[in-house]
PDB file of N, CA, C, O and CB in Angstrom:
ATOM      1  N   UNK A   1      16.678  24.962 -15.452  1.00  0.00           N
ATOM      2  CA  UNK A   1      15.634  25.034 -14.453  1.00  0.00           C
ATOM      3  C   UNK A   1      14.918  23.686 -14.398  1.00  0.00           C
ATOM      4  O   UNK A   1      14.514  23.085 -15.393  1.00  0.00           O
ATOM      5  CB  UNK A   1      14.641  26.187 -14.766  1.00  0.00           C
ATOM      6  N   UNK A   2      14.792  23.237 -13.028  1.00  0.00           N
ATOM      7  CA  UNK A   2      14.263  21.773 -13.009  1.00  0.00           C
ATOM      8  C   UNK A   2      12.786  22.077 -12.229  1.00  0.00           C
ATOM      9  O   UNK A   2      12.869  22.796 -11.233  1.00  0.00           O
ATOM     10  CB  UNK A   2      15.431  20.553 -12.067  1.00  0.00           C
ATOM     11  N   UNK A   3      11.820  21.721 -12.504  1.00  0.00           N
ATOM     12  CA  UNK A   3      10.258  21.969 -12.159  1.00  0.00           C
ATOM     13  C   UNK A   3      10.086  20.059 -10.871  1.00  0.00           C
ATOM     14  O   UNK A   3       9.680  18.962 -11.254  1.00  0.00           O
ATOM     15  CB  UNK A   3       8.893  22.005 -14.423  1.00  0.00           C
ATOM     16  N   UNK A   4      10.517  20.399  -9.639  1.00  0.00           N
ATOM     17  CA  UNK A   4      10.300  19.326  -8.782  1.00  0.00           C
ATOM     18  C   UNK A   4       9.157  19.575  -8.014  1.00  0.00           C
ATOM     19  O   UNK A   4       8.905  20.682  -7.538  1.00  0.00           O
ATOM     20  CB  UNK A   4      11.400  19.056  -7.963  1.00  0.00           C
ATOM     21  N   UNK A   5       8.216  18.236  -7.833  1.00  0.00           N
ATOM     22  CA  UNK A   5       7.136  18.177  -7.233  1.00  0.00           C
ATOM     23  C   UNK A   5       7.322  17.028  -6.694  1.00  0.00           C
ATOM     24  O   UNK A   5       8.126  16.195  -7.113  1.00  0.00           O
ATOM     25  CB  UNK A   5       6.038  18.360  -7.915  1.00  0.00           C
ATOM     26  N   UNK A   6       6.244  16.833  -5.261  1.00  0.00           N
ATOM     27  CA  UNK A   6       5.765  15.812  -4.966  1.00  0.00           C
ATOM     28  C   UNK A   6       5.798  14.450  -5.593  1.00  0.00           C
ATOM     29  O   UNK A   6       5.699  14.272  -6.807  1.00  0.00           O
ATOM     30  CB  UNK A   6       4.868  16.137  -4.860  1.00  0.00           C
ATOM     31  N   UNK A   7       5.917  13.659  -4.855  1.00  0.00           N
ATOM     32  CA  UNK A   7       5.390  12.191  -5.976  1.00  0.00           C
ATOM     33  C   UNK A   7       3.912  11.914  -5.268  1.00  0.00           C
ATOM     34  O   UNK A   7       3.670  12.126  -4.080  1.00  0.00           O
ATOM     35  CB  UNK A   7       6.677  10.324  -5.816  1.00  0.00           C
ATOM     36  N   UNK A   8       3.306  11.578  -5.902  1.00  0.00           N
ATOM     37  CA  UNK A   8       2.086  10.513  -5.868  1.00  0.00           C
ATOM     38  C   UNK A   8       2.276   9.245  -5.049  1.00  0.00           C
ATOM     39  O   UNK A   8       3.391   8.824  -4.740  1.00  0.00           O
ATOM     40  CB  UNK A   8       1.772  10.008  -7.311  1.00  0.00           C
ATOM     41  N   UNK A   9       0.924   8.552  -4.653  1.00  0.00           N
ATOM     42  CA  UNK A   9       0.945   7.771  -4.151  1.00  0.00           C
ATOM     43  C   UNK A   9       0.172   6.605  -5.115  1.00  0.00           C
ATOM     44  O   UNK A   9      -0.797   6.646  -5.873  1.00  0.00           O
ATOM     45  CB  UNK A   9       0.594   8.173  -2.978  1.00  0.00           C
ATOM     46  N   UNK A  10       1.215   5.431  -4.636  1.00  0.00           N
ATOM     47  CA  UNK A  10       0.782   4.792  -5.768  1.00  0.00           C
ATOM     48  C   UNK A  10       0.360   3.405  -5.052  1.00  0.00           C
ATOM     49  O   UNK A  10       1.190   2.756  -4.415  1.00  0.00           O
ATOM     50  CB  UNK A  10       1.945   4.720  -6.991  1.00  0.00           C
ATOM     51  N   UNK A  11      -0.928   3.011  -5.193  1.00  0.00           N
ATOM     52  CA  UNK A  11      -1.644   1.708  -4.925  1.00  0.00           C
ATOM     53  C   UNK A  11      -1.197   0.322  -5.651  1.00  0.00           C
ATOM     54  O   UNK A  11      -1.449   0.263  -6.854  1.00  0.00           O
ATOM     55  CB  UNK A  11      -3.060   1.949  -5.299  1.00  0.00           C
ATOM     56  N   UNK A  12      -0.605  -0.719  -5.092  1.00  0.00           N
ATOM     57  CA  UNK A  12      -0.544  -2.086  -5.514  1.00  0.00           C
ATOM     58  C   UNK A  12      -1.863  -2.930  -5.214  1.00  0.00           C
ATOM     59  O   UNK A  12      -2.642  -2.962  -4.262  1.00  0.00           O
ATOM     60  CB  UNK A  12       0.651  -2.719  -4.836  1.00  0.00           C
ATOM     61  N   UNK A  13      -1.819  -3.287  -5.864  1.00  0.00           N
ATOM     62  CA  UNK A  13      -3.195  -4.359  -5.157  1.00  0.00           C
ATOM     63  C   UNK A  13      -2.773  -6.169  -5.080  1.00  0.00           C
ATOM     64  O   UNK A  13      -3.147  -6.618  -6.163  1.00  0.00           O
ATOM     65  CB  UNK A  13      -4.903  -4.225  -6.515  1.00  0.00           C
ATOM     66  N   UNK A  14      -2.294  -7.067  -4.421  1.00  0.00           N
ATOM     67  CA  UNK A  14      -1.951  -8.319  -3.994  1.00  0.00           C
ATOM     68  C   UNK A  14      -3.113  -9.176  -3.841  1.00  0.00           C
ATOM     69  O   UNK A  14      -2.996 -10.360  -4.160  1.00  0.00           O
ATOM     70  CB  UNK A  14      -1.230  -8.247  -2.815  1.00  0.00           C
ATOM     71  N   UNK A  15      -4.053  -8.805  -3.463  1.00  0.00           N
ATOM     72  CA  UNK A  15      -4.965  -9.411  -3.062  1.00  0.00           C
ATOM     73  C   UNK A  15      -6.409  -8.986  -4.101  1.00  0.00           C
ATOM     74  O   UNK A  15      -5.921  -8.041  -4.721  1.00  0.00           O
ATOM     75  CB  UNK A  15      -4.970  -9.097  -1.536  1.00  0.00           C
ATOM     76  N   UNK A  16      -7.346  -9.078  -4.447  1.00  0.00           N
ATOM     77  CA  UNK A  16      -8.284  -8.405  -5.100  1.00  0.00           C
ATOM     78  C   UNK A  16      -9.754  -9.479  -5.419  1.00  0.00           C
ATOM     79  O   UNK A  16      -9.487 -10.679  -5.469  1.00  0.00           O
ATOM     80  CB  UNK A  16      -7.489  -7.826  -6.462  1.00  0.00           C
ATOM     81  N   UNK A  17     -10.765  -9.212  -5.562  1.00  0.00           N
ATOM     82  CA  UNK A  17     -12.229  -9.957  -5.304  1.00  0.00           C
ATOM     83  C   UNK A  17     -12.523 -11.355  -4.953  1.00  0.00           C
ATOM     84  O   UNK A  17     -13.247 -12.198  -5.484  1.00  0.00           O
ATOM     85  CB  UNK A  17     -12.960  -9.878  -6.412  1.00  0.00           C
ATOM     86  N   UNK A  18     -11.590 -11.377  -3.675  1.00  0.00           N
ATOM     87  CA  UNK A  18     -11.662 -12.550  -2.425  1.00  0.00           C
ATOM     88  C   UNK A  18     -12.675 -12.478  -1.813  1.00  0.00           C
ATOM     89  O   UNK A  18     -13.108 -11.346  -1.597  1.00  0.00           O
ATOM     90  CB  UNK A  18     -10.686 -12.543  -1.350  1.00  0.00           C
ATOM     91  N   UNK A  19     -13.409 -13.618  -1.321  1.00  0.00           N
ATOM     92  CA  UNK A  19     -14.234 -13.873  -0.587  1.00  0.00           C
ATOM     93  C   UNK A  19     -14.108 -14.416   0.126  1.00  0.00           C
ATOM     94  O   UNK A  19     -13.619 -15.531  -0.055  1.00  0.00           O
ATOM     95  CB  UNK A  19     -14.898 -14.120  -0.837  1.00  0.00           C
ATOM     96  N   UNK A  20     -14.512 -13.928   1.554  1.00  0.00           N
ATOM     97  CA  UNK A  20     -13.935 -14.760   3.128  1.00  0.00           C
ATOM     98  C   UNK A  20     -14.886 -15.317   3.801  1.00  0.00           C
ATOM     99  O   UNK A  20     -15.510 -14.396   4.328  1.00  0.00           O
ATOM    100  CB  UNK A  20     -13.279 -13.834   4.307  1.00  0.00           C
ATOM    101  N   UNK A  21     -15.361 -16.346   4.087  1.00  0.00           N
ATOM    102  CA  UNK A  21     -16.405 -16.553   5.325  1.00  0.00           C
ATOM    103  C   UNK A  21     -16.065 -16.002   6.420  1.00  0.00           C
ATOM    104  O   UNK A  21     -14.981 -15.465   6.645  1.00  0.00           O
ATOM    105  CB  UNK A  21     -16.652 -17.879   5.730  1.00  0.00           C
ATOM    106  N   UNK A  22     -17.463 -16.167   7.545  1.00  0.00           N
ATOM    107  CA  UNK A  22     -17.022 -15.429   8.656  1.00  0.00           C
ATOM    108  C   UNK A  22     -16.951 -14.339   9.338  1.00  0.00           C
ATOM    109  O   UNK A  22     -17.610 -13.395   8.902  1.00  0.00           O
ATOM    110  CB  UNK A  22     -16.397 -15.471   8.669  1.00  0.00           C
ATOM    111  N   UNK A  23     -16.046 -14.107  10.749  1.00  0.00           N
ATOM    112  CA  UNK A  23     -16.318 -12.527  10.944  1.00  0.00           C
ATOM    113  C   UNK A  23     -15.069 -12.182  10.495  1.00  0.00           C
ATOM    114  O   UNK A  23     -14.984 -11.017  10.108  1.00  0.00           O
ATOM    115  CB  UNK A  23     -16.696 -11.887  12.503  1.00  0.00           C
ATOM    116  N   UNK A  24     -13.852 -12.997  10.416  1.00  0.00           N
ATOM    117  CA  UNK A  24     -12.611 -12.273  10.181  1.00  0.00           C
ATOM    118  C   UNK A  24     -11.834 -13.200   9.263  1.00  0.00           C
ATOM    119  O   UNK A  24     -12.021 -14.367   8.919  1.00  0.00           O
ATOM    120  CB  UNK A  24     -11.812 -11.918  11.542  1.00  0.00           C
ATOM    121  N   UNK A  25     -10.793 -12.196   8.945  1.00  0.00           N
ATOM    122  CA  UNK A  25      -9.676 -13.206   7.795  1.00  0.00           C
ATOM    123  C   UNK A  25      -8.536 -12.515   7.844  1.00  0.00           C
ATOM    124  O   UNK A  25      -8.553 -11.301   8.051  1.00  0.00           O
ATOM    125  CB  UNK A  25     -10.092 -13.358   5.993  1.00  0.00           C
ATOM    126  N   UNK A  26      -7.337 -13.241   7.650  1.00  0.00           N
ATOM    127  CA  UNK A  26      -6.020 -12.984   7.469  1.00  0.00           C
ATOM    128  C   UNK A  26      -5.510 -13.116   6.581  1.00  0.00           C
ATOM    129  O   UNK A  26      -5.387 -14.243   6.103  1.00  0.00           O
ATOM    130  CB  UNK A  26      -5.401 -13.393   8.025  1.00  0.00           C
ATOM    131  N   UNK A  27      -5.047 -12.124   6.044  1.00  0.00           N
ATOM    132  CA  UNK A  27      -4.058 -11.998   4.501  1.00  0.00           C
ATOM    133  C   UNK A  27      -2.708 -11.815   5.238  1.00  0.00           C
ATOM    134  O   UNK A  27      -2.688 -11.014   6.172  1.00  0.00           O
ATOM    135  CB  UNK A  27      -4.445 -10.388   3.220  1.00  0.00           C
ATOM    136  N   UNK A  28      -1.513 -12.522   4.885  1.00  0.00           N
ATOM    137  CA  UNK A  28      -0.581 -12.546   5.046  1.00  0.00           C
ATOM    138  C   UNK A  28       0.836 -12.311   4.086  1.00  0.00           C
ATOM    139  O   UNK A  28       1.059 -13.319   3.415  1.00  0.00           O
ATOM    140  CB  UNK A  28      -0.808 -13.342   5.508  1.00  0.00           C
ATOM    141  N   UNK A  29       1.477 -11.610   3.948  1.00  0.00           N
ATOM    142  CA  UNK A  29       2.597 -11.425   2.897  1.00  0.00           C
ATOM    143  C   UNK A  29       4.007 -11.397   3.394  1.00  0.00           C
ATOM    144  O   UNK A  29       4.264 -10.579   4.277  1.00  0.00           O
ATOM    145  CB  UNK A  29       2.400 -10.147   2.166  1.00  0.00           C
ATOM    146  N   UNK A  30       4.705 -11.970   3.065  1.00  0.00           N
ATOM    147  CA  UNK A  30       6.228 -11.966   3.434  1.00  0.00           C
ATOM    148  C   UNK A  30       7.106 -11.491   1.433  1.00  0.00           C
ATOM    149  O   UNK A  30       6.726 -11.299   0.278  1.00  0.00           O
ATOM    150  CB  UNK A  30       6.726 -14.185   4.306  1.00  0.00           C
ATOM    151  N   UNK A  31       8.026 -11.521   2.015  1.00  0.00           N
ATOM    152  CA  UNK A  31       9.071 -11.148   0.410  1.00  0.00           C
ATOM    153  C   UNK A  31       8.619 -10.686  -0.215  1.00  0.00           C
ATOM    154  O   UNK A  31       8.734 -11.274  -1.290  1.00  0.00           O
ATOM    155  CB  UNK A  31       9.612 -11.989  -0.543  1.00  0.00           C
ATOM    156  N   UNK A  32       7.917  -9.635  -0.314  1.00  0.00           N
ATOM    157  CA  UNK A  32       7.414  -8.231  -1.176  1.00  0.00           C
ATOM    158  C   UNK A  32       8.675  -7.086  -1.072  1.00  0.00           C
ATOM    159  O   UNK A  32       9.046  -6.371  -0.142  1.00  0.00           O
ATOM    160  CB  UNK A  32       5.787  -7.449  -0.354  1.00  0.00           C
ATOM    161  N   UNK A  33       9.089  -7.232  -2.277  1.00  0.00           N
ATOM    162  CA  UNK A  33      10.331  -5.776  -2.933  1.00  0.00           C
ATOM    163  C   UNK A  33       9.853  -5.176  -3.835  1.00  0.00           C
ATOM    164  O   UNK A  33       9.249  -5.630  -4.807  1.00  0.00           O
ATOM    165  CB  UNK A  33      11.833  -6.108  -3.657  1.00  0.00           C
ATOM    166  N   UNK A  34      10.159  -3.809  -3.501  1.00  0.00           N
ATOM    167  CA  UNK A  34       9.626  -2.757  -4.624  1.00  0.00           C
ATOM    168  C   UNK A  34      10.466  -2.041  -5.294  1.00  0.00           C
ATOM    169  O   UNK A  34      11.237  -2.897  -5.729  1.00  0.00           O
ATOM    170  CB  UNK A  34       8.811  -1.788  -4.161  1.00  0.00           C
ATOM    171  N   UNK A  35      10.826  -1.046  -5.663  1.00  0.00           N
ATOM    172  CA  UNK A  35      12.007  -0.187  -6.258  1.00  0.00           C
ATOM    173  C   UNK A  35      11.125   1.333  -7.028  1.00  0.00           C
ATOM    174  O   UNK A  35      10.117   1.288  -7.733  1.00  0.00           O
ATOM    175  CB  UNK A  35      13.012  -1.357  -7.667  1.00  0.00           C
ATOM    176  N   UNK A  36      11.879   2.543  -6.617  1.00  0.00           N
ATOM    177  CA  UNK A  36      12.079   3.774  -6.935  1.00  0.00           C
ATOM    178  C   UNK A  36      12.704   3.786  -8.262  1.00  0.00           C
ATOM    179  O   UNK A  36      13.799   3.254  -8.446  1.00  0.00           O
ATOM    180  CB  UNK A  36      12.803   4.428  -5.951  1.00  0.00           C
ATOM    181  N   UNK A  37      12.035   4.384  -9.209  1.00  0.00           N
ATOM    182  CA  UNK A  37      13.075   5.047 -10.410  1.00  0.00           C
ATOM    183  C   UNK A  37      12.701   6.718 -10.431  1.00  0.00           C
ATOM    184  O   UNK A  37      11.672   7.177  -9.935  1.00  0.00           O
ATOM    185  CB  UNK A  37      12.708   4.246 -12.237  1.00  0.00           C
ATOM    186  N   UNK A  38      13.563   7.376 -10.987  1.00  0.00           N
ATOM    187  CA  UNK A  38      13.217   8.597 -11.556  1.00  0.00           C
ATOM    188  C   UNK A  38      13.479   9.585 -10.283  1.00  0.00           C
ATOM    189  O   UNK A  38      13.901  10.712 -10.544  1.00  0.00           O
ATOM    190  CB  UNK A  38      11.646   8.587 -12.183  1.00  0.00           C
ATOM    191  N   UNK A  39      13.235   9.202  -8.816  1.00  0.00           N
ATOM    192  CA  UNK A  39      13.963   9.798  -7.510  1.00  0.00           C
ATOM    193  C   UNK A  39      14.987  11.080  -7.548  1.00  0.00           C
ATOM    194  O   UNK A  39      15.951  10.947  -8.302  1.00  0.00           O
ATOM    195  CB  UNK A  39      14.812   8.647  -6.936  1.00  0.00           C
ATOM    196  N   UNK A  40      14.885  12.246  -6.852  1.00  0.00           N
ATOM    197  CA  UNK A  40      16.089  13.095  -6.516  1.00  0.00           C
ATOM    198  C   UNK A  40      15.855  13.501  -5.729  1.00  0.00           C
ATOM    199  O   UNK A  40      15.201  14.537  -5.609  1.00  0.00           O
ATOM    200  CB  UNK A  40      16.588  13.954  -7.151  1.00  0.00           C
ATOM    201  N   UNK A  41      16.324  12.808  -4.859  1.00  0.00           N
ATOM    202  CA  UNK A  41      16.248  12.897  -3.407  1.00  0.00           C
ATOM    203  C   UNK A  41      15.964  11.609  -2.373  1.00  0.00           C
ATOM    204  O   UNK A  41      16.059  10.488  -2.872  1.00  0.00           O
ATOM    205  CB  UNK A  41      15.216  13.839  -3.212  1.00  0.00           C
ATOM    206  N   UNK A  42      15.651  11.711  -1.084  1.00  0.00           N
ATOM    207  CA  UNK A  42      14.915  10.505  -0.604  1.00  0.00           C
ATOM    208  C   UNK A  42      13.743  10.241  -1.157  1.00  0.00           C
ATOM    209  O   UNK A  42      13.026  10.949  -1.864  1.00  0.00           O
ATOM    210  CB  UNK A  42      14.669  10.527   0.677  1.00  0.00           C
ATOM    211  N   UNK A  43      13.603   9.068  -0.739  1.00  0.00           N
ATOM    212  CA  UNK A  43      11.464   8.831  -0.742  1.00  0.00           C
ATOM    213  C   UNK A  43      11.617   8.146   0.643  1.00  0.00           C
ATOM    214  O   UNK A  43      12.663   7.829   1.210  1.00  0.00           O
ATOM    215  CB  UNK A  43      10.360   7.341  -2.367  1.00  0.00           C
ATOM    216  N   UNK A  44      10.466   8.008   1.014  1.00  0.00           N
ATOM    217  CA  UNK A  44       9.655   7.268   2.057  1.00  0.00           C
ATOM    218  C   UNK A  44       8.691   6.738   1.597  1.00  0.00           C
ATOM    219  O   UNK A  44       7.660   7.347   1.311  1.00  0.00           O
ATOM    220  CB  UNK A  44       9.194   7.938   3.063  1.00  0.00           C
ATOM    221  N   UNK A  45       8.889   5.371   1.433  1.00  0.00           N
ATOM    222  CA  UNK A  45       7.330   4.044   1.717  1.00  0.00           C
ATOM    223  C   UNK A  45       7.056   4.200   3.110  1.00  0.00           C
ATOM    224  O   UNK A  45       7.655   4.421   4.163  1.00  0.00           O
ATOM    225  CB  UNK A  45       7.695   1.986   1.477  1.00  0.00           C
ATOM    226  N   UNK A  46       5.571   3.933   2.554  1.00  0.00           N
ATOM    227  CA  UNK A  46       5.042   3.703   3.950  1.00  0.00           C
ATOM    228  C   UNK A  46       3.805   2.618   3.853  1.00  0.00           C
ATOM    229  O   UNK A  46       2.645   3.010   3.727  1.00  0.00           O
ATOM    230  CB  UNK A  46       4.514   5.195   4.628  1.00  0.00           C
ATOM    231  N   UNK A  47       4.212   0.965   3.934  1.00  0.00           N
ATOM    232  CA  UNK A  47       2.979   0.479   3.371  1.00  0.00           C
ATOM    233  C   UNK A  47       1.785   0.389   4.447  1.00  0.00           C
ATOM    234  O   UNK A  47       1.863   0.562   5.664  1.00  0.00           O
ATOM    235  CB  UNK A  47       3.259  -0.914   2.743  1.00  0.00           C
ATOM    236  N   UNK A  48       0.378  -0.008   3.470  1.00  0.00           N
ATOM    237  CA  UNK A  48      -0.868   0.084   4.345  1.00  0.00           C
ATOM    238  C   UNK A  48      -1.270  -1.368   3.418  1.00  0.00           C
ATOM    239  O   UNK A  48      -0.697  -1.959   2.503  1.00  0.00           O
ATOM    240  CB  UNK A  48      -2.050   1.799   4.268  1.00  0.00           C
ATOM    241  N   UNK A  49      -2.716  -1.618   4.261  1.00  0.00           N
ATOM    242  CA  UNK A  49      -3.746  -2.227   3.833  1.00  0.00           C
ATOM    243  C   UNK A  49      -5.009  -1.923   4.164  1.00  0.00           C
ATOM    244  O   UNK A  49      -5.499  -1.772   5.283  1.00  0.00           O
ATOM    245  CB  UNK A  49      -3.606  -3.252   4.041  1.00  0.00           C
ATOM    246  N   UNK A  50      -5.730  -1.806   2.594  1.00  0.00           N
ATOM    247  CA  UNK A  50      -6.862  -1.262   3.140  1.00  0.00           C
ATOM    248  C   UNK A  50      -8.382  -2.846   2.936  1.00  0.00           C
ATOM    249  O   UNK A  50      -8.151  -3.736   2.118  1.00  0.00           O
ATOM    250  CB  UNK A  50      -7.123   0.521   2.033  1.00  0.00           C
ATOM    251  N   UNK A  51      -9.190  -2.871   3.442  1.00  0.00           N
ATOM    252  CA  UNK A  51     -10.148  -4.113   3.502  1.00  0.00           C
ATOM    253  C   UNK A  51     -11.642  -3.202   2.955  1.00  0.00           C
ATOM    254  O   UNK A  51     -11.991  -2.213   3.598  1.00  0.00           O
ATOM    255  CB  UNK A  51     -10.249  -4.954   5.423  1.00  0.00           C
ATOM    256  N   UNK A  52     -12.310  -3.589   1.921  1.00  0.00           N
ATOM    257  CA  UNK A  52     -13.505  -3.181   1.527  1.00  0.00           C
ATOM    258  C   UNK A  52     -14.239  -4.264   1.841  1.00  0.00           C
ATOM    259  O   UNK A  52     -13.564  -5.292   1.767  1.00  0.00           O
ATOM    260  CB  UNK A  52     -13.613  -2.749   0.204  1.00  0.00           C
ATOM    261  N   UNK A  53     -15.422  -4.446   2.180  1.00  0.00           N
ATOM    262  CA  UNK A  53     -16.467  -5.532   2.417  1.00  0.00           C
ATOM    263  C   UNK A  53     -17.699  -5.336   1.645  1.00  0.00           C
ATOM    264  O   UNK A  53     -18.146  -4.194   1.545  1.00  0.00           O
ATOM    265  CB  UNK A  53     -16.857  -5.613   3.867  1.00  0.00           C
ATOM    266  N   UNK A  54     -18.236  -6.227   1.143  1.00  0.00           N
ATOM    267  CA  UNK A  54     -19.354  -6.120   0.199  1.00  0.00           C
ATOM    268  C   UNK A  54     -20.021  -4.809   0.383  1.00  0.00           C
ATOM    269  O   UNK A  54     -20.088  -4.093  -0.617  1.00  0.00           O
ATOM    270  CB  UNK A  54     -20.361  -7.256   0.375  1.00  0.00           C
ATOM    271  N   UNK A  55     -20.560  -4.347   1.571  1.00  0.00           N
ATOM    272  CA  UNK A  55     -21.302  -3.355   1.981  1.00  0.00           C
ATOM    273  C   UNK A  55     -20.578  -2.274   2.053  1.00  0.00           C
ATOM    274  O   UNK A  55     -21.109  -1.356   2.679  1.00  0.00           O
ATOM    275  CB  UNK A  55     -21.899  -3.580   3.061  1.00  0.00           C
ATOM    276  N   UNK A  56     -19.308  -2.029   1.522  1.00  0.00           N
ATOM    277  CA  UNK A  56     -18.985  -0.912   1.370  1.00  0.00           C
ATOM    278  C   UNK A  56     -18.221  -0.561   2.842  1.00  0.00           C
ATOM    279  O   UNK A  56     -17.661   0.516   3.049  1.00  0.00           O
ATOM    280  CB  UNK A  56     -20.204  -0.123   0.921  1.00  0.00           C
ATOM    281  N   UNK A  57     -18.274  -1.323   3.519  1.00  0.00           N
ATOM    282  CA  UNK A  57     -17.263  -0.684   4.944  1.00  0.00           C
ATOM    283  C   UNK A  57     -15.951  -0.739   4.950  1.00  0.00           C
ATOM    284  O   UNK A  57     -15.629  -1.819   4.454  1.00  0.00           O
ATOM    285  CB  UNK A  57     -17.446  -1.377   6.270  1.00  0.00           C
ATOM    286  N   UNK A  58     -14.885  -0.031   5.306  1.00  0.00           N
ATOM    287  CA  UNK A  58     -13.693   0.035   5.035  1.00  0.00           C
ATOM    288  C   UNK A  58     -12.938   0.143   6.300  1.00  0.00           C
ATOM    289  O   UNK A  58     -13.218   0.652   7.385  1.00  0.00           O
ATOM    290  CB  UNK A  58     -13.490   1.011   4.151  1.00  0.00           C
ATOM    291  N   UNK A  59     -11.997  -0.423   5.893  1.00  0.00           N
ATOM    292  CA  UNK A  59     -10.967  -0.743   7.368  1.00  0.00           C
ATOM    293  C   UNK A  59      -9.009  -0.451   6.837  1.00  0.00           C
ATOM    294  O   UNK A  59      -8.349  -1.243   6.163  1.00  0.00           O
ATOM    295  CB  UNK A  59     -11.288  -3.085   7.953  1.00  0.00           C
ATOM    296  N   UNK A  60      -8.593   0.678   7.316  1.00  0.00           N
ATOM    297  CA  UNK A  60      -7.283   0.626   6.983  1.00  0.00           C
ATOM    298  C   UNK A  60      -6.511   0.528   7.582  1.00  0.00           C
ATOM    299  O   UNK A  60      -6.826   1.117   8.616  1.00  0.00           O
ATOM    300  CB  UNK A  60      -6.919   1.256   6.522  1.00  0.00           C
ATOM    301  N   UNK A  61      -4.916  -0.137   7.746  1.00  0.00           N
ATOM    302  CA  UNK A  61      -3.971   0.270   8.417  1.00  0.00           C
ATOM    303  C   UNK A  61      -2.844   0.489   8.643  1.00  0.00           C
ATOM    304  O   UNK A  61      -2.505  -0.401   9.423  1.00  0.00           O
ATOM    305  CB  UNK A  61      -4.011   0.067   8.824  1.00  0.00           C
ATOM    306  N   UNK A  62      -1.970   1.161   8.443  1.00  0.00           N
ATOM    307  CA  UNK A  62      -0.468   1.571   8.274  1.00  0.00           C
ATOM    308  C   UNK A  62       0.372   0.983   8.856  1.00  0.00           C
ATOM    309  O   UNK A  62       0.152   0.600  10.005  1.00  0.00           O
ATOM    310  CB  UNK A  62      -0.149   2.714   8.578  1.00  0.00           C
ATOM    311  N   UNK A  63       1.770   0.706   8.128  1.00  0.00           N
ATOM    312  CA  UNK A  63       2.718   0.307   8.484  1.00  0.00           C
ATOM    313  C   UNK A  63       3.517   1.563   9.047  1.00  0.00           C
ATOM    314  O   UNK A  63       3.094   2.718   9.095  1.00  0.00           O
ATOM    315  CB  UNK A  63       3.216  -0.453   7.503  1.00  0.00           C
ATOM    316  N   UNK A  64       4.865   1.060   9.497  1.00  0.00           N
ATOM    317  CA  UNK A  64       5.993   1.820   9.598  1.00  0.00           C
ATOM    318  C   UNK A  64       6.272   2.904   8.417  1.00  0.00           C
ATOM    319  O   UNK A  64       6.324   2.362   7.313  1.00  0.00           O
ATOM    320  CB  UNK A  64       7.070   0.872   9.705  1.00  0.00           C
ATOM    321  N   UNK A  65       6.429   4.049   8.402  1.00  0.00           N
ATOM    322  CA  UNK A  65       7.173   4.546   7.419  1.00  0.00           C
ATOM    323  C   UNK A  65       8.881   3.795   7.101  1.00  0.00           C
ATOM    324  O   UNK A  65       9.590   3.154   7.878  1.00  0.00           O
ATOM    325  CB  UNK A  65       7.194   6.074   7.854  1.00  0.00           C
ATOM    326  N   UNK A  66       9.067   4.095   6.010  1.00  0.00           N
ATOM    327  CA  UNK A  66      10.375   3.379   5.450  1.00  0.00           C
ATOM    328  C   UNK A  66      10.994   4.190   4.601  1.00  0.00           C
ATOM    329  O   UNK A  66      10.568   4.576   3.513  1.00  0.00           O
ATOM    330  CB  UNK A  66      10.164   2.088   4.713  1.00  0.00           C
ATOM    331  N   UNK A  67      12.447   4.555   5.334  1.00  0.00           N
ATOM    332  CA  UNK A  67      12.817   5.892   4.232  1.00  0.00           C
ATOM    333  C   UNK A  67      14.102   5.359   3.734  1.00  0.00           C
ATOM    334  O   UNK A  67      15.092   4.861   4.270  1.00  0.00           O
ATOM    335  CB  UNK A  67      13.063   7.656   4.992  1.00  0.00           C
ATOM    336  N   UNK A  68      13.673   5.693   2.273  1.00  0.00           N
ATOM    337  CA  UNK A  68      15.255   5.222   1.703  1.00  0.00           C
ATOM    338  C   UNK A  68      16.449   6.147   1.130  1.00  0.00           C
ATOM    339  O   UNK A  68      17.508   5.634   0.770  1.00  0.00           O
ATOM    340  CB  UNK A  68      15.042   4.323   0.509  1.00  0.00           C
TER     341      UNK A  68
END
């Protein structure tokens, strides 16, 4: 008997206690690879980015889902 659940979602962080002048800023990433272990079955990535600002305001936004 095999006990299968959900996976979790799991947060990377690339970027972390940057400071931007201004009203806006661009973070940019190219050649980011990740890898699945432990899998039975598909998964689906689906990356995001989320933006916190000193004051606590938050801004998120999703990519494509990506199913492997």
């Amino acid at each position: 008997e095999v006990d299968l659940s959900p996976g979790g979602i799991t947060d990377v962080a690339f970027v972390e206690d940057m400071e931007f002048d201004g009203r806006s800023a661009t973070v940019r990433l190219a050649g980011v690879h990740g890898s699945v272990s432990g899998a039975l079955g598909p998964v689906t990535i689906r990356p995001y980015a989320r933006a916190v600002t000193s004051n606590n305001d938050t801004v998120i936004t999703y990519g494509v889902p990506h199913r492997l």
